[in-house]
Steps between C-alpha positions, in 0.01 A plus 500: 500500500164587278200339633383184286236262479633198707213301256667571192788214489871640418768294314793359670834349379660257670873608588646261682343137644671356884431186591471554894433159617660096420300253691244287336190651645546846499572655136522923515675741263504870556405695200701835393211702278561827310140652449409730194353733772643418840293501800453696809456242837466426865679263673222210531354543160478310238404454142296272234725334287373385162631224263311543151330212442516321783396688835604779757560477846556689810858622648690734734825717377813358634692786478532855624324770364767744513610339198285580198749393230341139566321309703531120612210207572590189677280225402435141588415222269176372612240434185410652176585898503853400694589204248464785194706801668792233641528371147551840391879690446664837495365712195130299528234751618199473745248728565406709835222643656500693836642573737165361705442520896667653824808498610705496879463786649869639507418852625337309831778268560735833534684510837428135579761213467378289235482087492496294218415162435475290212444172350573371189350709187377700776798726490447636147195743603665583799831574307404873341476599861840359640673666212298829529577542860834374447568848275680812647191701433282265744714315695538766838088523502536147634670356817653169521426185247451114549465267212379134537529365190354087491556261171447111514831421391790658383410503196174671565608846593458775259728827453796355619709752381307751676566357850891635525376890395223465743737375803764738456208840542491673800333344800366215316530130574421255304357103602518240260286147598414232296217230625754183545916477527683451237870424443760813545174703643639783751167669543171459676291168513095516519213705440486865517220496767718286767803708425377857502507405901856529481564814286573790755283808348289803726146363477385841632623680190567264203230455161501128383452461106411113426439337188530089448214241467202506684657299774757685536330825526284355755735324701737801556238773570399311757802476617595842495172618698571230741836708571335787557495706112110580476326422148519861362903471464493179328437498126506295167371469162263213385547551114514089468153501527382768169419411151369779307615785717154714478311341714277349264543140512445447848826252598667714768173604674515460846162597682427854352871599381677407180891421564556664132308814589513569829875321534658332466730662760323468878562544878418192688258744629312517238522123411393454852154683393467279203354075471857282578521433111817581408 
């Protein structure tokens, strides 16, 4: 793929629009995007999505890289930018600049089982990833795979028809929760840093990739160094907190790093060096 400048912003047609989620407080829709000239990405990256007229704003890729005929964005309603792309429809355009910041590193997590936990929207950055490692190409560079994937409700999860693919690969389970029991609910109850106690993985050789709220991300690192996985094999991506995605206007600083710049994909390792601002 020919280099580009990721400043320049790149048309994109909207393909195909999924509404992921039902409830009343949670309204996402996953974006299918053909781009005039595709881009080259990381897992972790992300991009500057522009609405003419109205504003841009921040947000990961969704899907795999190893697909270049398109590209998808999941995206939450939550204010201005959000209200203009969800009223938007397949053949309406937006525009894309990018791909900014750092990414997992893949080629380190080689030879190690990998863990990964999600909560809500959380699992759309964390997504490109799964499905990377899930290919033939990648998949026997890794060893086993646990996915903890948390919702509110039922109605909160996100890539449901993802979940089936992903349980059937190779040495892969797959742990559903959602925060409070509902009717005709077979899976697990509570909050992913209480029930990562009970999932049977090797602590001695197994990455952790997190991504959630705040709270989350907090809660369950803690939780995982109290079992024994040190900070350097946990990681996850703050790109909730970044704006403008240069690290000019200053809203994901923490202490001397920008999340947009220097991120937004860390080791709790890292965080660990850094004011408790996230």
């Amino acid at each position: 793929m020919p280099d580009k400048n990721p400043y320049l912003p790149v048309r994109a047609t909207i393909l195909d629009v999924k509404q992921e989620t039902s409830s009343d407080t949670q309204d996402v829709k996953t974006y299918t995007l053909k781009l005039d000239t595709p881009l080259s990405y990381r897992p972790g990256q992300f991009v500057e999505v522009s609405v003419p007229g109205v504003g841009e704003a921040p947000f990961g890729f969704a899907s795999t890289p190893l697909v270049t005929s398109s590209m998808e964005l999941t995206i939450k309603r939550t204010g201005l930018v959000t209200d203009a792309i969800h009223a938007l429809s397949p053949g309406d355009s937006l525009w894309l600049r990018g791909p900014f910041g750092n990414s997992f590193p893949l080629e380190k997590f080689q030879g190690y089982d990998l863990f990964y936990a999600a909560g809500g929207l959380g699992l759309a950055p964390l997504r490109p990833m799964i499905d990377m490692i899930f290919h033939p190409e990648y998949r026997g560079k890794y060893g086993k795979i646990n996915m903890l994937v948390a919702a509110r409700s039922t109605k909160d999860f996100i890539f449901r028809y993802d979940y089936d693919r992903w349980e059937k690969m190779p040495d892969t389970k797959l742990f559903k929760t959602i925060d409070c029991m509902e009717d005709g609910w077979e899976c697990l109850v509570g909050f992913p840093h209480v029930l990562v106690e009970d999932i049977p993985f090797d602590r001695e050789k197994t990455i952790a990739a997190l991504c959630g709220p705040p709270i989350m991300i907090k809660a369950l690192s803690a939780s995982l160094m109290k079992m024994g996985m040190p900070p350097e094999r946990i990681y996850t991506t703050l790109e909730m907190r970044m704006t403008c995605g240069v690290g000019k206007c200053g809203r994901c600083n923490i202490g001397r790093r920008y999340v947009c710049v220097d991120g937004p994909v860390f080791s709790m390792a890292e965080l660990s060096e850094m004011p408790p601002e996230y």
